[in-house]
C-alpha positions as CSV (number, residue, x, y, z in Angstrom):
1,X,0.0,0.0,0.0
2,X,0.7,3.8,0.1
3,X,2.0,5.2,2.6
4,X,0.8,7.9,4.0
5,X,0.9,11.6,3.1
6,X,2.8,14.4,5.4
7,X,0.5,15.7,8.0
8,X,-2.2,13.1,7.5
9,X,-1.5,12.0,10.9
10,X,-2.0,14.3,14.3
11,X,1.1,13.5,15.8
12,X,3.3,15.3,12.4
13,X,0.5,18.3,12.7
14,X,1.4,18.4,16.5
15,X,5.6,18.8,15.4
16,X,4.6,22.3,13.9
17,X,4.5,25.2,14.9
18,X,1.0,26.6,17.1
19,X,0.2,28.7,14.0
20,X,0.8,26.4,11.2
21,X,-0.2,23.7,13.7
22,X,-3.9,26.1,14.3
23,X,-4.3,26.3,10.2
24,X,-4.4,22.7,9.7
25,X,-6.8,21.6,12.6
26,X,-8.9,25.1,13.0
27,X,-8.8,26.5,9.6
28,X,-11.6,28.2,10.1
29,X,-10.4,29.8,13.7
30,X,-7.6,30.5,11.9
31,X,-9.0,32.7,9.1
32,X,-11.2,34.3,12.0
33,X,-8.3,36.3,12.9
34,X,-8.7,38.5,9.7
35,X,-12.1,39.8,10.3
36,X,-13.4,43.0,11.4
37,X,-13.4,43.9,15.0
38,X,-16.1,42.7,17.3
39,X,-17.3,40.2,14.8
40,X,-19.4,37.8,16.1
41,X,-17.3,34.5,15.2
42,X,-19.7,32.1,17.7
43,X,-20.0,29.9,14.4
44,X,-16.7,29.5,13.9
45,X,-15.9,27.5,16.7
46,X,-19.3,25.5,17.6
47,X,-17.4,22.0,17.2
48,X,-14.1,22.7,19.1
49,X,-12.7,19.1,20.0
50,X,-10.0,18.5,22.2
51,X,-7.1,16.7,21.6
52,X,-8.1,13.5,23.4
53,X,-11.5,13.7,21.0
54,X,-9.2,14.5,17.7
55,X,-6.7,11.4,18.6
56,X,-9.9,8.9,18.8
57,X,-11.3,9.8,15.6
58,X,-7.9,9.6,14.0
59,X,-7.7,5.8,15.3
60,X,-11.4,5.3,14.3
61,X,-10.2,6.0,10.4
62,X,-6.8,4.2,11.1
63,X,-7.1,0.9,9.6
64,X,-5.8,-2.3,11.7
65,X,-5.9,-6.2,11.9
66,X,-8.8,-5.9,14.4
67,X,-10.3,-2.6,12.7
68,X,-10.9,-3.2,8.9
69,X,-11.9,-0.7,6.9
70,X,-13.4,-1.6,3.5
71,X,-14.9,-0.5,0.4
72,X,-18.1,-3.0,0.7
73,X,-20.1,-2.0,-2.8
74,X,-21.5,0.0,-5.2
75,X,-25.1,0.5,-5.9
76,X,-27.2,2.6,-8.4
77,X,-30.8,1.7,-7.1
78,X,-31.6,1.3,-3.2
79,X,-32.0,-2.7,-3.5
80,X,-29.0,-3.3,-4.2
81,X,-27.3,-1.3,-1.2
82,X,-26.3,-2.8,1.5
83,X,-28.3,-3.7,4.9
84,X,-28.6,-0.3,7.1
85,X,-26.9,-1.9,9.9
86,X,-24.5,0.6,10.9
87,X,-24.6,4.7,11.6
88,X,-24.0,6.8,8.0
89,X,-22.8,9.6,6.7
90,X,-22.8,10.0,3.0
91,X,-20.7,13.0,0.8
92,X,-22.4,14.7,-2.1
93,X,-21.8,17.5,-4.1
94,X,-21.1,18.9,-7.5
95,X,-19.6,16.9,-10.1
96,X,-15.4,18.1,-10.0
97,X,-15.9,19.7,-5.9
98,X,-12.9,17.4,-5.2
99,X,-15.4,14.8,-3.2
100,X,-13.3,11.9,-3.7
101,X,-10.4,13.6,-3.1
102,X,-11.6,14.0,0.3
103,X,-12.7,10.9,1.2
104,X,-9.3,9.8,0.3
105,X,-7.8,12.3,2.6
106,X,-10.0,10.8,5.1
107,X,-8.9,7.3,4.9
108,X,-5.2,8.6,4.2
109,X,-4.2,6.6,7.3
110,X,-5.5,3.5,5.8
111,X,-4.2,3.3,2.3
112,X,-5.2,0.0,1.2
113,X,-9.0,1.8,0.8
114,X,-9.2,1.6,-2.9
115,X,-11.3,5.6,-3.2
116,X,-10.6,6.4,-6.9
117,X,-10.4,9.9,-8.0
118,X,-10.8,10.7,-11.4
119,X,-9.2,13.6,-13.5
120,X,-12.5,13.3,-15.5
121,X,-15.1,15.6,-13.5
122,X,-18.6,13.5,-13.2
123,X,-16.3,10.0,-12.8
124,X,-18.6,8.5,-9.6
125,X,-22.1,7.1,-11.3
126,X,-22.9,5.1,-8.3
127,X,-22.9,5.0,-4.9
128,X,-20.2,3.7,-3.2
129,X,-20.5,2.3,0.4
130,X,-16.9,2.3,2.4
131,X,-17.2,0.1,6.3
132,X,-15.6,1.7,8.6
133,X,-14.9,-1.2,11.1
134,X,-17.7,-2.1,13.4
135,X,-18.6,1.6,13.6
136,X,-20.1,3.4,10.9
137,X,-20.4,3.1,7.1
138,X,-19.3,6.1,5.1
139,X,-21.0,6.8,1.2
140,X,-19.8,8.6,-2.1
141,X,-22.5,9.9,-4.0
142,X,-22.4,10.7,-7.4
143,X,-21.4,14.3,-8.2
144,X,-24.6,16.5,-9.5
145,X,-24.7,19.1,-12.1
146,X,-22.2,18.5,-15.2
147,X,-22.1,14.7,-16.6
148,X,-24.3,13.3,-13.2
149,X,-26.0,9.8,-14.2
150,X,-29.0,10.0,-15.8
151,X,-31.2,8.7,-12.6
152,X,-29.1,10.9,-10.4
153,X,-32.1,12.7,-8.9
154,X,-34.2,9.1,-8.4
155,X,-31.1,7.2,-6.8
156,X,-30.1,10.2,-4.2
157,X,-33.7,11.4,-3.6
158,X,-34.4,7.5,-2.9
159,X,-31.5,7.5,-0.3
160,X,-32.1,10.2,0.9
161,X,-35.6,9.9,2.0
162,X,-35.8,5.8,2.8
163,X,-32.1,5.2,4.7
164,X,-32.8,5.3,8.1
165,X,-29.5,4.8,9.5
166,X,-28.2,7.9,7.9
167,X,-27.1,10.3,10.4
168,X,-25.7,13.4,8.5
169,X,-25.1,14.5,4.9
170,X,-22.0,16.4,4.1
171,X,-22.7,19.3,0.9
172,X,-19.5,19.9,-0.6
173,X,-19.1,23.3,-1.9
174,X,-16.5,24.5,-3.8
175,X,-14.1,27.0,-1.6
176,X,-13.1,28.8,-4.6
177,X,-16.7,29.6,-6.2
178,X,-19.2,29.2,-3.6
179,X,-22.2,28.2,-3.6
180,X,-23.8,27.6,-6.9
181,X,-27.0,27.2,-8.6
182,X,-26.6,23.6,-8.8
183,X,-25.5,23.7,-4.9
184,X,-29.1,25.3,-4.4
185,X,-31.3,22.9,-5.7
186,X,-29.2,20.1,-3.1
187,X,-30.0,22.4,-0.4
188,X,-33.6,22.7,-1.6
189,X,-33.4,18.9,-1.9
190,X,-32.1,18.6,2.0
191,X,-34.6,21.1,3.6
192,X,-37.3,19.8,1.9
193,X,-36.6,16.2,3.0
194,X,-35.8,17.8,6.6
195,X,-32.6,16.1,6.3
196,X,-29.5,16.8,8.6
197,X,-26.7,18.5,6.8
198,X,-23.2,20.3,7.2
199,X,-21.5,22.4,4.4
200,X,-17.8,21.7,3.7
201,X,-15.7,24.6,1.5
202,X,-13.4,22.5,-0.2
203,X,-10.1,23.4,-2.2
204,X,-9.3,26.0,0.2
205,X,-5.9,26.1,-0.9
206,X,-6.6,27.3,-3.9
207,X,-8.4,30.6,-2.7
208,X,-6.7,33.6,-1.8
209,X,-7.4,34.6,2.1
210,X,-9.5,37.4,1.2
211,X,-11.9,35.5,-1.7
212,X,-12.0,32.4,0.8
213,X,-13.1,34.8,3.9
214,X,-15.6,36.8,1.7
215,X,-17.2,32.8,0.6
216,X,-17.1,31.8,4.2
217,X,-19.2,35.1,5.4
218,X,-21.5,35.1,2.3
219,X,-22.7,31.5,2.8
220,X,-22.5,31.4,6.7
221,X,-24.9,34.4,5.9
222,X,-27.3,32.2,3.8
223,X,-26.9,29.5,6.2
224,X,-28.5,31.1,9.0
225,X,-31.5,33.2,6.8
226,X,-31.9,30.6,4.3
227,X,-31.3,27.2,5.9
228,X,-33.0,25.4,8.9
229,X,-31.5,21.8,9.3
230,X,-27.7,23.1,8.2
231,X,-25.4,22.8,10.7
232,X,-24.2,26.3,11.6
233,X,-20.6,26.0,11.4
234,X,-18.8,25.7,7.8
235,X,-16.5,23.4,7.6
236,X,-13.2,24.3,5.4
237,X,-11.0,21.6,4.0
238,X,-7.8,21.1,1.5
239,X,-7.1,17.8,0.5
240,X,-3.9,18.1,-0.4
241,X,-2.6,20.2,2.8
242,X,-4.6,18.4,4.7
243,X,-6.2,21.6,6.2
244,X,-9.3,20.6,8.3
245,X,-9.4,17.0,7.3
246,X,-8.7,16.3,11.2
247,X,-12.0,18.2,12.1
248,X,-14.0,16.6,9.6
249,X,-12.6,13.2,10.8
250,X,-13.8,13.9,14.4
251,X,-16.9,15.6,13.5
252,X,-17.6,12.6,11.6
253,X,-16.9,10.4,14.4
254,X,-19.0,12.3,16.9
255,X,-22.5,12.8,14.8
256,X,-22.2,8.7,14.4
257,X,-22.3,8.5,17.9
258,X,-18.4,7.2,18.2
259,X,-17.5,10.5,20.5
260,X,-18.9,11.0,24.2
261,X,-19.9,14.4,24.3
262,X,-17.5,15.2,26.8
263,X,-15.1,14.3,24.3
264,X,-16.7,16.3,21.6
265,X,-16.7,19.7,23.4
Protein backbone atom coordinates (compact mmCIF):
# COMPACT_ATOMS: atom_id res chain seq x y z
CA UNK A 1 0.00 0.00 0.00
CA UNK A 2 0.75 3.76 0.09
CA UNK A 3 2.03 5.22 2.60
CA UNK A 4 0.81 7.92 4.02
CA UNK A 5 0.89 11.55 3.13
CA UNK A 6 2.84 14.41 5.45
CA UNK A 7 0.46 15.66 7.95
CA UNK A 8 -2.16 13.09 7.47
CA UNK A 9 -1.50 12.03 10.91
CA UNK A 10 -2.05 14.34 14.29
CA UNK A 11 1.08 13.52 15.83
CA UNK A 12 3.27 15.26 12.37
CA UNK A 13 0.51 18.32 12.65
CA UNK A 14 1.45 18.41 16.54
CA UNK A 15 5.59 18.75 15.40
CA UNK A 16 4.64 22.35 13.86
CA UNK A 17 4.53 25.17 14.85
CA UNK A 18 1.00 26.57 17.12
CA UNK A 19 0.17 28.67 13.96
CA UNK A 20 0.76 26.36 11.19
CA UNK A 21 -0.24 23.72 13.66
CA UNK A 22 -3.92 26.09 14.28
CA UNK A 23 -4.34 26.35 10.23
CA UNK A 24 -4.39 22.72 9.74
CA UNK A 25 -6.79 21.57 12.56
CA UNK A 26 -8.85 25.11 13.04
CA UNK A 27 -8.79 26.49 9.56
CA UNK A 28 -11.62 28.15 10.10
CA UNK A 29 -10.41 29.84 13.67
CA UNK A 30 -7.56 30.46 11.93
CA UNK A 31 -8.97 32.69 9.09
CA UNK A 32 -11.21 34.26 11.97
CA UNK A 33 -8.32 36.34 12.90
CA UNK A 34 -8.69 38.54 9.74
CA UNK A 35 -12.10 39.83 10.30
CA UNK A 36 -13.39 43.04 11.45
CA UNK A 37 -13.35 43.95 14.95
CA UNK A 38 -16.07 42.70 17.26
CA UNK A 39 -17.26 40.19 14.81
CA UNK A 40 -19.45 37.76 16.06
CA UNK A 41 -17.34 34.50 15.17
CA UNK A 42 -19.72 32.07 17.71
CA UNK A 43 -19.96 29.95 14.38
CA UNK A 44 -16.74 29.45 13.89
CA UNK A 45 -15.94 27.47 16.72
CA UNK A 46 -19.27 25.52 17.64
CA UNK A 47 -17.43 22.04 17.16
CA UNK A 48 -14.11 22.70 19.06
CA UNK A 49 -12.70 19.06 20.00
CA UNK A 50 -9.96 18.46 22.24
CA UNK A 51 -7.10 16.68 21.62
CA UNK A 52 -8.13 13.49 23.43
CA UNK A 53 -11.49 13.69 20.98
CA UNK A 54 -9.22 14.52 17.75
CA UNK A 55 -6.66 11.36 18.56
CA UNK A 56 -9.89 8.94 18.80
CA UNK A 57 -11.32 9.80 15.64
CA UNK A 58 -7.91 9.64 14.02
CA UNK A 59 -7.69 5.81 15.29
CA UNK A 60 -11.35 5.31 14.30
CA UNK A 61 -10.19 6.05 10.43
CA UNK A 62 -6.76 4.24 11.08
CA UNK A 63 -7.09 0.87 9.61
CA UNK A 64 -5.80 -2.25 11.74
CA UNK A 65 -5.87 -6.15 11.92
CA UNK A 66 -8.80 -5.86 14.45
CA UNK A 67 -10.27 -2.65 12.73
CA UNK A 68 -10.89 -3.20 8.88
CA UNK A 69 -11.95 -0.75 6.87
CA UNK A 70 -13.37 -1.56 3.45
CA UNK A 71 -14.85 -0.50 0.44
CA UNK A 72 -18.06 -3.04 0.74
CA UNK A 73 -20.10 -2.05 -2.83
CA UNK A 74 -21.53 -0.02 -5.18
CA UNK A 75 -25.11 0.52 -5.93
CA UNK A 76 -27.21 2.60 -8.41
CA UNK A 77 -30.76 1.70 -7.07
CA UNK A 78 -31.57 1.35 -3.24
CA UNK A 79 -32.05 -2.68 -3.51
CA UNK A 80 -28.97 -3.30 -4.22
CA UNK A 81 -27.34 -1.27 -1.18
CA UNK A 82 -26.33 -2.77 1.54
CA UNK A 83 -28.30 -3.67 4.91
CA UNK A 84 -28.64 -0.33 7.11
CA UNK A 85 -26.88 -1.91 9.94
CA UNK A 86 -24.53 0.61 10.85
CA UNK A 87 -24.58 4.66 11.56
CA UNK A 88 -24.05 6.76 7.99
CA UNK A 89 -22.82 9.61 6.66
CA UNK A 90 -22.78 10.00 3.03
CA UNK A 91 -20.71 12.98 0.78
CA UNK A 92 -22.44 14.72 -2.13
CA UNK A 93 -21.78 17.50 -4.07
CA UNK A 94 -21.14 18.88 -7.46
CA UNK A 95 -19.58 16.95 -10.12
CA UNK A 96 -15.37 18.12 -10.00
CA UNK A 97 -15.88 19.73 -5.89
CA UNK A 98 -12.94 17.44 -5.21
CA UNK A 99 -15.39 14.79 -3.20
CA UNK A 100 -13.30 11.91 -3.72
CA UNK A 101 -10.37 13.63 -3.14
CA UNK A 102 -11.64 13.96 0.29
CA UNK A 103 -12.73 10.93 1.22
CA UNK A 104 -9.26 9.79 0.26
CA UNK A 105 -7.84 12.34 2.61
CA UNK A 106 -9.99 10.76 5.11
CA UNK A 107 -8.89 7.33 4.90
CA UNK A 108 -5.19 8.65 4.21
CA UNK A 109 -4.16 6.60 7.33
CA UNK A 110 -5.54 3.53 5.83
CA UNK A 111 -4.24 3.26 2.29
CA UNK A 112 -5.18 -0.03 1.21
CA UNK A 113 -8.95 1.84 0.83
CA UNK A 114 -9.19 1.55 -2.86
CA UNK A 115 -11.27 5.63 -3.21
CA UNK A 116 -10.57 6.44 -6.89
CA UNK A 117 -10.42 9.89 -7.96
CA UNK A 118 -10.77 10.73 -11.45
CA UNK A 119 -9.21 13.59 -13.55
CA UNK A 120 -12.50 13.31 -15.53
CA UNK A 121 -15.12 15.60 -13.48
CA UNK A 122 -18.59 13.47 -13.22
CA UNK A 123 -16.29 10.00 -12.76
CA UNK A 124 -18.64 8.51 -9.56
CA UNK A 125 -22.06 7.13 -11.29
CA UNK A 126 -22.89 5.10 -8.27
CA UNK A 127 -22.94 5.03 -4.91
CA UNK A 128 -20.23 3.66 -3.19
CA UNK A 129 -20.55 2.28 0.38
CA UNK A 130 -16.86 2.31 2.40
CA UNK A 131 -17.18 0.10 6.31
CA UNK A 132 -15.63 1.67 8.57
CA UNK A 133 -14.86 -1.17 11.12
CA UNK A 134 -17.71 -2.12 13.42
CA UNK A 135 -18.62 1.57 13.64
CA UNK A 136 -20.05 3.36 10.91
CA UNK A 137 -20.44 3.08 7.07
CA UNK A 138 -19.34 6.13 5.13
CA UNK A 139 -20.98 6.75 1.18
CA UNK A 140 -19.77 8.64 -2.05
CA UNK A 141 -22.54 9.87 -3.97
CA UNK A 142 -22.40 10.66 -7.38
CA UNK A 143 -21.43 14.30 -8.20
CA UNK A 144 -24.58 16.55 -9.51
CA UNK A 145 -24.71 19.15 -12.15
CA UNK A 146 -22.17 18.45 -15.15
CA UNK A 147 -22.07 14.72 -16.64
CA UNK A 148 -24.26 13.31 -13.21
CA UNK A 149 -26.01 9.81 -14.19
CA UNK A 150 -28.97 10.00 -15.77
CA UNK A 151 -31.21 8.67 -12.60
CA UNK A 152 -29.06 10.88 -10.36
CA UNK A 153 -32.09 12.69 -8.85
CA UNK A 154 -34.19 9.14 -8.37
CA UNK A 155 -31.10 7.17 -6.81
CA UNK A 156 -30.08 10.16 -4.21
CA UNK A 157 -33.72 11.38 -3.63
CA UNK A 158 -34.36 7.53 -2.92
CA UNK A 159 -31.53 7.51 -0.33
CA UNK A 160 -32.06 10.17 0.91
CA UNK A 161 -35.65 9.86 1.98
CA UNK A 162 -35.75 5.76 2.79
CA UNK A 163 -32.13 5.21 4.68
CA UNK A 164 -32.77 5.31 8.14
CA UNK A 165 -29.54 4.75 9.49
CA UNK A 166 -28.17 7.91 7.87
CA UNK A 167 -27.05 10.28 10.37
CA UNK A 168 -25.73 13.43 8.49
CA UNK A 169 -25.14 14.54 4.95
CA UNK A 170 -21.96 16.39 4.13
CA UNK A 171 -22.66 19.32 0.95
CA UNK A 172 -19.47 19.85 -0.65
CA UNK A 173 -19.13 23.30 -1.94
CA UNK A 174 -16.46 24.46 -3.77
CA UNK A 175 -14.08 26.99 -1.65
CA UNK A 176 -13.14 28.79 -4.59
CA UNK A 177 -16.67 29.63 -6.19
CA UNK A 178 -19.22 29.25 -3.60
CA UNK A 179 -22.20 28.19 -3.60
CA UNK A 180 -23.77 27.63 -6.89
CA UNK A 181 -26.98 27.25 -8.58
CA UNK A 182 -26.63 23.60 -8.78
CA UNK A 183 -25.54 23.66 -4.91
CA UNK A 184 -29.07 25.30 -4.38
CA UNK A 185 -31.30 22.88 -5.73
CA UNK A 186 -29.24 20.14 -3.11
CA UNK A 187 -29.97 22.42 -0.41
CA UNK A 188 -33.57 22.68 -1.59
CA UNK A 189 -33.44 18.94 -1.90
CA UNK A 190 -32.05 18.59 2.02
CA UNK A 191 -34.55 21.09 3.60
CA UNK A 192 -37.33 19.78 1.89
CA UNK A 193 -36.62 16.22 3.01
CA UNK A 194 -35.85 17.76 6.60
CA UNK A 195 -32.56 16.05 6.33
CA UNK A 196 -29.47 16.81 8.59
CA UNK A 197 -26.65 18.46 6.84
CA UNK A 198 -23.23 20.32 7.20
CA UNK A 199 -21.49 22.42 4.45
CA UNK A 200 -17.85 21.66 3.74
CA UNK A 201 -15.66 24.57 1.45
CA UNK A 202 -13.43 22.47 -0.20
CA UNK A 203 -10.13 23.44 -2.19
CA UNK A 204 -9.32 25.98 0.24
CA UNK A 205 -5.86 26.09 -0.90
CA UNK A 206 -6.58 27.30 -3.93
CA UNK A 207 -8.37 30.56 -2.68
CA UNK A 208 -6.73 33.60 -1.82
CA UNK A 209 -7.41 34.60 2.10
CA UNK A 210 -9.50 37.39 1.25
CA UNK A 211 -11.90 35.51 -1.69
CA UNK A 212 -12.01 32.42 0.84
CA UNK A 213 -13.13 34.81 3.92
CA UNK A 214 -15.57 36.82 1.70
CA UNK A 215 -17.17 32.84 0.59
CA UNK A 216 -17.10 31.76 4.24
CA UNK A 217 -19.21 35.07 5.36
CA UNK A 218 -21.51 35.14 2.26
CA UNK A 219 -22.68 31.45 2.75
CA UNK A 220 -22.49 31.40 6.69
CA UNK A 221 -24.91 34.39 5.87
CA UNK A 222 -27.35 32.20 3.77
CA UNK A 223 -26.88 29.54 6.23
CA UNK A 224 -28.52 31.14 8.96
CA UNK A 225 -31.54 33.18 6.78
CA UNK A 226 -31.95 30.58 4.27
CA UNK A 227 -31.32 27.25 5.93
CA UNK A 228 -32.97 25.38 8.88
CA UNK A 229 -31.51 21.77 9.34
CA UNK A 230 -27.68 23.15 8.18
CA UNK A 231 -25.42 22.81 10.75
CA UNK A 232 -24.21 26.26 11.56
CA UNK A 233 -20.60 26.03 11.38
CA UNK A 234 -18.76 25.66 7.84
CA UNK A 235 -16.53 23.42 7.63
CA UNK A 236 -13.24 24.26 5.43
CA UNK A 237 -10.96 21.56 4.01
CA UNK A 238 -7.79 21.06 1.52
CA UNK A 239 -7.10 17.78 0.50
CA UNK A 240 -3.92 18.06 -0.37
CA UNK A 241 -2.64 20.16 2.76
CA UNK A 242 -4.64 18.39 4.75
CA UNK A 243 -6.19 21.60 6.18
CA UNK A 244 -9.30 20.63 8.26
CA UNK A 245 -9.41 17.00 7.28
CA UNK A 246 -8.72 16.34 11.17
CA UNK A 247 -12.02 18.20 12.09
CA UNK A 248 -13.98 16.60 9.59
CA UNK A 249 -12.57 13.23 10.82
CA UNK A 250 -13.79 13.91 14.44
CA UNK A 251 -16.86 15.60 13.49
CA UNK A 252 -17.63 12.62 11.62
CA UNK A 253 -16.95 10.40 14.36
CA UNK A 254 -19.00 12.26 16.94
CA UNK A 255 -22.47 12.80 14.75
CA UNK A 256 -22.19 8.70 14.37
CA UNK A 257 -22.28 8.52 17.89
CA UNK A 258 -18.37 7.16 18.25
CA UNK A 259 -17.46 10.45 20.47
CA UNK A 260 -18.88 10.98 24.17
CA UNK A 261 -19.87 14.45 24.31
CA UNK A 262 -17.52 15.19 26.81
CA UNK A 263 -15.13 14.26 24.31
CA UNK A 264 -16.66 16.28 21.60
CA UNK A 265 -16.73 19.71 23.40
Amino acid sequence: GRSPPPLASLSQVLRLERNRRTAIVFPLQRLARYLAPGTDTARFRLFQPGLAALQRAEALFTASRHHPIDYVSSAVRMDHAPPPALPEVCFIGRSNVGKSSLIRALFSLSPEVEVRVSKTPGHTKKMNFFKVGKYFTLVDMPGYGYRAPQDFVEMVEAYLQERRNLKRTFLLVDGVVGLQKTDHIAVDMLEEFGIPYVMVLTKIDRASRGLLLQNVLTIQEFVKEKTQGCFPQLFLVSSLQFSGVHLLRCFVAHVTGNLTTVEAN
